[in-house]
C-alpha positions in Angstrom: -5.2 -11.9 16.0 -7.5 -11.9 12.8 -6.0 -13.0 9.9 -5.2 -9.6 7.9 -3.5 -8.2 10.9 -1.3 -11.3 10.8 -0.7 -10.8 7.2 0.9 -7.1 7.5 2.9 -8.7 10.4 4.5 -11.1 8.4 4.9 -8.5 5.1 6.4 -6.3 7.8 8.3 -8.7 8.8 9.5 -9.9 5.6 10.8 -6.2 4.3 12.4 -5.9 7.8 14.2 -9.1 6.6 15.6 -7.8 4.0 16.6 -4.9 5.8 18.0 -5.6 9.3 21.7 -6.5 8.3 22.0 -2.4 6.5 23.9 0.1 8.2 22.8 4.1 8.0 24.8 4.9 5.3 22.9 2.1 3.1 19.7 2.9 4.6 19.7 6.3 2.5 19.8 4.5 -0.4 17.4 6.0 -3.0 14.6 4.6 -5.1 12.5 4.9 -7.8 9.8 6.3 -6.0 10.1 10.0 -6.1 13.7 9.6 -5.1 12.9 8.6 -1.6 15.3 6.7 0.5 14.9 3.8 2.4 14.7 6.4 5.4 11.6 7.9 4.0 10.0 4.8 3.4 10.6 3.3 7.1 9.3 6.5 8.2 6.2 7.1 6.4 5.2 3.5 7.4 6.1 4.1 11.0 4.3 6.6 10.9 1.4 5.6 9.8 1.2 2.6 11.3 1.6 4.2 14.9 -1.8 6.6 13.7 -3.7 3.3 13.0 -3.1 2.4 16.6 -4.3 6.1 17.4 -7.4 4.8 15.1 -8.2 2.3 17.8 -7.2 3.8 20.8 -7.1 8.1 21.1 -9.5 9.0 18.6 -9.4 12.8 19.6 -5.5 12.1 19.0 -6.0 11.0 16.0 -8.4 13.5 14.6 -5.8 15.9 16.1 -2.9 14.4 14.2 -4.8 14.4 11.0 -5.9 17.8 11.1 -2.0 18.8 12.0 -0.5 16.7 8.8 -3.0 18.6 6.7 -1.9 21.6 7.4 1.5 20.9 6.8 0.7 19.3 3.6 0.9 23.2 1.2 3.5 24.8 3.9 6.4 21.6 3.6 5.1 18.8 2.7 4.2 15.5 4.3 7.6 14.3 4.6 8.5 16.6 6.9 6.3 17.0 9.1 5.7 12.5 9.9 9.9 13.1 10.0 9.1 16.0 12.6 6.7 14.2 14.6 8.8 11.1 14.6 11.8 12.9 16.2 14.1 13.1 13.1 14.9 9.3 13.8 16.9 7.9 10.8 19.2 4.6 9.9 19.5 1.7 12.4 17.6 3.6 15.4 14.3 4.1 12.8 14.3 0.9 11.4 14.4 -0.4 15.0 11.6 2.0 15.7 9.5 1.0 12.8 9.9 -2.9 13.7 8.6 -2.4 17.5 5.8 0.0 15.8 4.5 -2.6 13.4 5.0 -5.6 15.6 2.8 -3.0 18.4 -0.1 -1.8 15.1 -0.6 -5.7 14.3 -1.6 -6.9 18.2 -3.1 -4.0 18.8 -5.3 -3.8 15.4 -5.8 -7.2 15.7 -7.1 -7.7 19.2 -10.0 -5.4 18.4 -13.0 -5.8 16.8 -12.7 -6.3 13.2 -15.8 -4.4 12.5 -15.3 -1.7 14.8 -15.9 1.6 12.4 -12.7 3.7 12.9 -11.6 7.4 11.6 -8.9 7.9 9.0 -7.7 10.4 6.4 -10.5 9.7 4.0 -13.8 8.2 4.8 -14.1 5.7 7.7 -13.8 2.2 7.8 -13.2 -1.1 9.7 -10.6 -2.2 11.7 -10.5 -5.1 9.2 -10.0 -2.7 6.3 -7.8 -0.3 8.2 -5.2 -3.4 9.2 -5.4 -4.2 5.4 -4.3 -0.9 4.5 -1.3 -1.1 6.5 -0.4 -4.3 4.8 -1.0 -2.9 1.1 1.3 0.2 2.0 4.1 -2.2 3.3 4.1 -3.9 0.2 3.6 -0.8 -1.7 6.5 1.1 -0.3 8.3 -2.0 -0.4 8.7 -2.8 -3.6 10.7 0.3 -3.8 13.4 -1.2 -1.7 12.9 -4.6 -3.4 13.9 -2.5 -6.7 16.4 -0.6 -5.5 18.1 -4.0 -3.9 17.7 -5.0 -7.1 16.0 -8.4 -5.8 12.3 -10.1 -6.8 10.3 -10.4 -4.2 8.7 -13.7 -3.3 4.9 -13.4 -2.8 2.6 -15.6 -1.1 -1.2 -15.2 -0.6 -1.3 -12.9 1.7 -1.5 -10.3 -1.0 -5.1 -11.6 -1.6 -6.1 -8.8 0.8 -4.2 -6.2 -1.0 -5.7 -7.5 -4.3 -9.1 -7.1 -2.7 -8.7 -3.9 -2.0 -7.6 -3.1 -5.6 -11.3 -4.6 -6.6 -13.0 -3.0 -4.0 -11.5 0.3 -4.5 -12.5 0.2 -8.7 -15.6 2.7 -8.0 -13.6 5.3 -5.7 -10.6 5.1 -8.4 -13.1 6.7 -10.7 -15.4 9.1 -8.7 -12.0 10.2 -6.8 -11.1 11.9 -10.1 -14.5 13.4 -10.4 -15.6 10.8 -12.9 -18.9 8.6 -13.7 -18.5 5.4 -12.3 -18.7 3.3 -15.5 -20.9 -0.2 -15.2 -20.3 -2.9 -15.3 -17.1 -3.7 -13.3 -14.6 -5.2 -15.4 -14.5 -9.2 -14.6 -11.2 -10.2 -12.6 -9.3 -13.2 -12.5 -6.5 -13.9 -11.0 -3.5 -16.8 -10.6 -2.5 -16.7 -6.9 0.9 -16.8 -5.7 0.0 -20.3 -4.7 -1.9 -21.4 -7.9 -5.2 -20.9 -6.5 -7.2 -18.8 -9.1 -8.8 -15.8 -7.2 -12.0 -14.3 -9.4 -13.9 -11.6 -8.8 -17.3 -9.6 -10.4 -19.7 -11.2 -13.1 -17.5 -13.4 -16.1 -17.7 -11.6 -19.5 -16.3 -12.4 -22.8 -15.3 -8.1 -23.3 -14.7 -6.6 -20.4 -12.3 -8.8 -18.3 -8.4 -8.6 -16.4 -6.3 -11.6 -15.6 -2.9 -12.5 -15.4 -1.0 -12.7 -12.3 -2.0 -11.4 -9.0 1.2 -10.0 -7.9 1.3 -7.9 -11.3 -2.6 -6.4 -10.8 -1.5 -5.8 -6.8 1.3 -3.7 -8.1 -1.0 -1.8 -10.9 -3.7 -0.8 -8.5 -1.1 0.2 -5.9 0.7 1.9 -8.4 4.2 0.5 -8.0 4.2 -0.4 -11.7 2.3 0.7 -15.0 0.0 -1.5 -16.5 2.1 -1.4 -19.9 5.2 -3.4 -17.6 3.2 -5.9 -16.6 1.6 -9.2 -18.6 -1.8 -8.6 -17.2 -4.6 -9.2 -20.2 -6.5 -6.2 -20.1 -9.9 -6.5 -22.6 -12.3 -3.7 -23.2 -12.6 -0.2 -22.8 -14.3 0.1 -18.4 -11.2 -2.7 -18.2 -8.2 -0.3 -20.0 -9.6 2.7 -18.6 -9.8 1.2 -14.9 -6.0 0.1 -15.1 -5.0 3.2 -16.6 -6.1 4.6 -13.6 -6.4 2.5 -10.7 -5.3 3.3 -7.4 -6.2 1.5 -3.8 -4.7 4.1 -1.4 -6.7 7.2 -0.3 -5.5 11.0 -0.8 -5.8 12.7 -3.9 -6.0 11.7 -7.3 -2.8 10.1 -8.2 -1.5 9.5 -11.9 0.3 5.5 -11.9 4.6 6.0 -12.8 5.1 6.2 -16.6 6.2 2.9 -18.6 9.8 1.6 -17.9 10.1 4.4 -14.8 9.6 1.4 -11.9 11.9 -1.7 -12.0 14.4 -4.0 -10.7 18.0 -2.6 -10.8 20.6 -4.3 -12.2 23.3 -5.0 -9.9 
């Protein structure tokens, strides 16, 4: 097993954690993000992560399964129809369900070839990249739950890959909204959860990012806004980047506004 596959295995692992002692009634519990429970979350990433096996393994299926999720898309919603296809599953027997799917996506993704090219909802990619998808929606999604538990999640390096993906996602961000890619890219660096710095991009005194890499994971996955973190954002390609940034394909999609994503206070 490649490294990135083992690192959504053990974020996978760590939300299950959190989540394995919670009966069905506190598995609806809402969150921040668009009111979704931790139902919803559990089974969009099931979801998900049992197409990324598809990826590898039926790609007519997959292709298939794409082409059905779009249509439902303007007629219900997305929702829905993964909530449909997984068999309405929901509480104890989905979270079950999700931790044999994910512990299945990361030996599966990880015995193949890394650089195998493989289809997917927006332009195709590695296996590499695909496996390091998975693990920035995990922690995505998570942080939800970690919210709405009300509890700070402890990062480790692992989220160097999701960080990655932030930087290598800064040109898509912009052409994704129709927009001029501007040059140069904005010089990144970053203080790992370890204390390792983590730079990326050519140095420069007015256009730069750095702070903490958990708080620039959560900007360019949107689970925060820029304005609630204590990233050091300098120059105009830098502010506009974070004001938009987002590492997860589909449509154009606006970050939450200030103050609307955070801890609760229990």
């Amino acid at each position: 097993m490649f490294q990135e596959a083992a690192d959504f295995c053990a974020e996978s692992e760590a939300l299950y954690v959190e989540l394995k002692d919670l009966d069905d009634q506190a598995l609806d519990t809402p969150t921040l993000f668009k009111g979704w429970t931790f139902n919803d979350v559990l089974g969009h990433l099931h979801f998900w992560n049992l197409a990324a096996v598809m990826s590898v393994e039926d790609e007519a299926a997959l292709v298939a399964l794409l082409g059905r999720a779009a249509s439902a898309i303007p007629k219900g919603g997305l929702r829905p129809f993964e909530d449909e296809q997984l068999g309405h599953k929901r509480g104890e027997t989905l979270r079950e369900a999700w931790r044999d799917g994910f512990l299945n996506a990361a030996e599966r993704l990880g015995s193949a070839d890394p650089k195998m090219r493989v289809k997917w909802a927006g332009p195709p990619m590695s296996v590499r990249s695909s496996v390091t998808a998975r693990l920035m929606e995990t922690w995505a999604h998570g942080q939800a739950v970690y919210d709405a538990l009300g509890k700070e999640r402890e990062d480790t390096d692992r989220i160097r890959g999701i960080a990655f993906l932030g930087i290598n996602t800064y040109g898509w961000t912009f052409a994704n909204r129709g927009l001029e890619v501007p040059d140069p890219p904005p010089w990144v660096r970053l203080e790992a959860p370890s204390g390792e710095t983590w730079e990326w991009n050519e140095s420069s005194d007015t256009n730069w990012i750095t702070g903490r890499a958990t708080e620039f994971c959560q900007v360019v996955a949107q689970t925060r806004n820029v304005a609630d973190t204590h990233l050091k954002v300098v120059g105009e390609i830098a502010t506009r980047w974070m004001a938009i940034a987002q590492c997860f394909a589909g449509p154009p999609t606006d970050p939450p506004g200030p103050g609307t994503r955070h801890k609760a206070d229990h």
